[in-house]
N, C-alpha and C positions, 0 to 999 in steps of 0.2 A: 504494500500500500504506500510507504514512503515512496519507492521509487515510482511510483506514479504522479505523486502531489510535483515531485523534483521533476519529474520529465515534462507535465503541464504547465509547472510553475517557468520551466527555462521557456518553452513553447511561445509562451506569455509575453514573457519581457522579450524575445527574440521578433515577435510580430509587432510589441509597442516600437520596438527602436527602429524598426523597419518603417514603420507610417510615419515616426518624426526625420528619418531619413529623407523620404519618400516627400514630408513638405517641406524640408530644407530644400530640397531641389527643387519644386519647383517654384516656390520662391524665387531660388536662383536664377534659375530660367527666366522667370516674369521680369525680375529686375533688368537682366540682360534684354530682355525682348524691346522695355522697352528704355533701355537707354540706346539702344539703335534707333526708335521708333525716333528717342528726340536729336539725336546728332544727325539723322537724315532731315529731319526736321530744316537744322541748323545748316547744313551744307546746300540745302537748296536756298534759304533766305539767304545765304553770303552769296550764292551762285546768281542769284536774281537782283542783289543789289540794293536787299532787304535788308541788311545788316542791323539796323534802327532797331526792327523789331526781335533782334533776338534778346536784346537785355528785356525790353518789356514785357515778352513771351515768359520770361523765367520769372516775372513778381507778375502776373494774369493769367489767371488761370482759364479763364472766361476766353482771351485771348490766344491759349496754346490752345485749347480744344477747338477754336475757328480756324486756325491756323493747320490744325491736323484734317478737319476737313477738306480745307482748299486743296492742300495739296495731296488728299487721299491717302493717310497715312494712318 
C-alpha cells in the first residue's frame, strides 16, 4: 500500500510541474510573439517615415492597437 500512495504521490507532483512547465512556455512564447508583433510594428513606422509615432505608440495604448490595425499586425 505504501508503494502505491509513493508511486501516485510522484505521478502527482510529476504532472503538477509538467503544467507549470507547460505555462512557462507558453508565456514565453506569447511574450516572444508579440515582441515581434511590436518591433515589426516599429520597422514599418521608421520605414514609412512615421518615426513621431513610435515614442507615442509606446505611452497609447489606444494608439498601438490602431496602429496594429492599419498595418494588419
Amino acid at each position: 500500500m505504501l508503494l502505491e500512495e509513493l508511486i501516485k504521490s510522484a505521478e502527482k507532483k510529476a504532472g503538477a510541474e509538467g503544467l507549470d512547465k507547460g505555462r512557462m512556455e507558453g508565456i514565453s512564447k506569447e511574450r516572444s510573439e508579440e515582441q515581434n508583433r511590436y518591433s515589426g510594428l516599429i520597422l514599418r513606422l521608421a520605414k514609412d517615415g512615421r518615426s513621431d509615432l513610435i515614442v507615442k505608440a509606446a505611452s497609447d495604448a489606444h494608439l498601438l492597437d490602431a496602429l496594429y490595425q492599419e498595418y494588419k499586425l
